[in-house]
C-alpha positions as CSV (number, residue, x, y, z in Angstrom):
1,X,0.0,0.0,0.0
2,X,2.7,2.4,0.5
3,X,4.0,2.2,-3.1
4,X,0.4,2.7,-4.3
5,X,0.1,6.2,-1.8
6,X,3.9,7.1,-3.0
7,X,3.0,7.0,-6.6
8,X,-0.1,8.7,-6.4
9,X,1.3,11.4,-4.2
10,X,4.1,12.1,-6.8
11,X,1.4,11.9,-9.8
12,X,-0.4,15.0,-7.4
13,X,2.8,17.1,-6.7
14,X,3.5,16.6,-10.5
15,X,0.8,18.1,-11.6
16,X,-0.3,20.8,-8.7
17,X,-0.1,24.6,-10.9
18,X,2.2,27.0,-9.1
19,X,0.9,30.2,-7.3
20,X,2.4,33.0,-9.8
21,X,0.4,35.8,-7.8
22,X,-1.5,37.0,-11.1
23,X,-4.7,38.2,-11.5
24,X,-5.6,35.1,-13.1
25,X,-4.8,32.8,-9.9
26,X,-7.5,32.9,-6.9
27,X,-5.1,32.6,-4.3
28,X,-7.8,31.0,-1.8
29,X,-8.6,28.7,-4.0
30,X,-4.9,27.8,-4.4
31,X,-4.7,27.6,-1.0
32,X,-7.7,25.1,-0.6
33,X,-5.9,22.6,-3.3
34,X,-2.2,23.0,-1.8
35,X,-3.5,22.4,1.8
36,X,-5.6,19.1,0.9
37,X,-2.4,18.1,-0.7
38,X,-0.5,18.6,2.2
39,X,-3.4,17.0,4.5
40,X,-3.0,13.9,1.9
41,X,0.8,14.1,2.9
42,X,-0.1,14.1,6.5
43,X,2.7,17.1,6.5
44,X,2.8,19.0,10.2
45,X,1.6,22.3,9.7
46,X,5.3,23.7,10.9
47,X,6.7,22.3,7.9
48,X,3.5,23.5,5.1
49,X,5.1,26.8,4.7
50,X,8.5,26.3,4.1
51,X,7.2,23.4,1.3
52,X,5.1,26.0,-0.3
53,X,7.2,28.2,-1.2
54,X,8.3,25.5,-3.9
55,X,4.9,25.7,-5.3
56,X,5.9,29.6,-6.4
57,X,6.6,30.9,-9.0
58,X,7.3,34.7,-10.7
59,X,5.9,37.2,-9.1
60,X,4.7,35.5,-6.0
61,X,8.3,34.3,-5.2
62,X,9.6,37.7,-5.4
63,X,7.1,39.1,-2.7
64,X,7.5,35.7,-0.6
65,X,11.5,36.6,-0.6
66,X,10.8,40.3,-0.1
67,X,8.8,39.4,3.2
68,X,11.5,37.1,4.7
C-alpha cells in the first residue's frame, strides 16, 4: 500500500499549478488545493510553509522573498 500512496502522491505534486500571484490565480482557492495536498501528505503544519514556497513561482516568489 505504500507504493500505491507514494505514486499517487508524486502523480499530485506533479501536476499541482504553481501560485504566480497573477490576477488570473484565486489565491484562496490555491490555498484550498495546496493544503488538501498537504493534508493527503499528513505534512505537520510547521513544515507547510517552508514546502510552499516551492509551489511559487514569478511574481509570488519575489514578494515571498521580499517578506522574509
Amino acid at each position: 500500500m505504500d507504493r500505491v500512496n507514494t505514486l499517487l502522491l508524486e502523480k499530485v505534486l506533479k501536476n499541482l499549478s504553481k501560485f504566480s500571484g497573477t490576477t488570473q490565480q484565486r489565491v484562496n482557492d490555491w490555498l484550498l488545493t495546496i493544503n488538501q495536498v498537504f493534508d493527503a501528505c499528513e505534512l505537520p503544519e510547521q513544515q507547510r510553509r517552508k514546502w510552499a514556497i516551492g509551489f511559487l513561482s514569478d511574481e509570488a516568489v519575489q514578494q515571498t522573498t521580499n517578506q522574509i
